[in-house]
N, C-alpha and C positions, 0 to 999 in steps of 0.2 A: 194518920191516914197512910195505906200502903199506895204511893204512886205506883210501885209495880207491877200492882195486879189492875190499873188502868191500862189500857193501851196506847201504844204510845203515836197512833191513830188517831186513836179520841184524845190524846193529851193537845195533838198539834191540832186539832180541829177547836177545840177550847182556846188555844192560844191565838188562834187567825179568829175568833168571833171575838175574844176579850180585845184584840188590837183595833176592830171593824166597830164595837163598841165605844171606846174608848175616843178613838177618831170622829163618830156622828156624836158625842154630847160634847165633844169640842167645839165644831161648829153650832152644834143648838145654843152654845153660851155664846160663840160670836154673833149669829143672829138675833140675841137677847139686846147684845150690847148695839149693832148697828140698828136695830129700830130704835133703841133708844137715844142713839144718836140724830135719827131723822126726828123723833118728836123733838128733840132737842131745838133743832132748827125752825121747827114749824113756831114754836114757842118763841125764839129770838127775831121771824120773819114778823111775827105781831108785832114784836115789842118795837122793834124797830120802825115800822111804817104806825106806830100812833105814837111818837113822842110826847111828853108828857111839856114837853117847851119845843119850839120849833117845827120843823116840816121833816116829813119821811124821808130817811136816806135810802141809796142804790142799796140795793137786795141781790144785786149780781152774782156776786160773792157767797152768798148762803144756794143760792139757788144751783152754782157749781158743782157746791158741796152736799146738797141735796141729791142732785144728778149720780153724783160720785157713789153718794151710801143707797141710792136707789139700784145703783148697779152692782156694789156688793151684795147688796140683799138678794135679787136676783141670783147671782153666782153661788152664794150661802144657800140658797133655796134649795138648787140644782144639785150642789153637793151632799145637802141632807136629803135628797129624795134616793140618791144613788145608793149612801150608805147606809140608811132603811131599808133599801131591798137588799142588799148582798148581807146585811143583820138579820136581815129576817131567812135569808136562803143557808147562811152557814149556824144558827141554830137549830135547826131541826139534824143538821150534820155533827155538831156540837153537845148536842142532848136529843139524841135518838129516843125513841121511844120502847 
């Protein structure tokens, strides 16, 4: 492939959607990973309050950490909605028609 008969226009327009790319399926994997850290929890809040000998312990501590991945998710969310529009506004700049 001759890069030189691209312009080096379209070159830098490819490389700012490849970077805007690359950035939002980052987040989509940390978003993968932090709900699967909430069900994580929801699964250990069971197990925990139906002991299989004994009586249900404090929950405090999951429920924190609950708190905690609820509010990464949220911020995860907010960043993949950003990085979706500015991927979808520098492709059509990227691969003109």
């Amino acid at each position: 492939m001759d890069l030189s008969a691209i312009s080096d226009d379209l070159l830098l327009a490819r490389g700012r959607y490849s970077t805007v790319r690359a950035a939002h399926e980052d987040e989509l994997k940390r978003l993968s990973i932090l709900t699967g850290q909430l069900s994580a929890i929801g699964s250990q809040t069971l197990r925990i309050m139906q002991p299989a000998d004994g009586e249900p312990c404090d929950i405090g501590a999951l429920l924190k950490d609950a708190r905690t991945t609820l509010d990464a998710i949220e911020q995860c969310s907010v960043r993949i909605i950003e990085l979706a529009a500015q991927r979808k506004a520098l492709k059509a700049e990227a691969w003109p028609r």
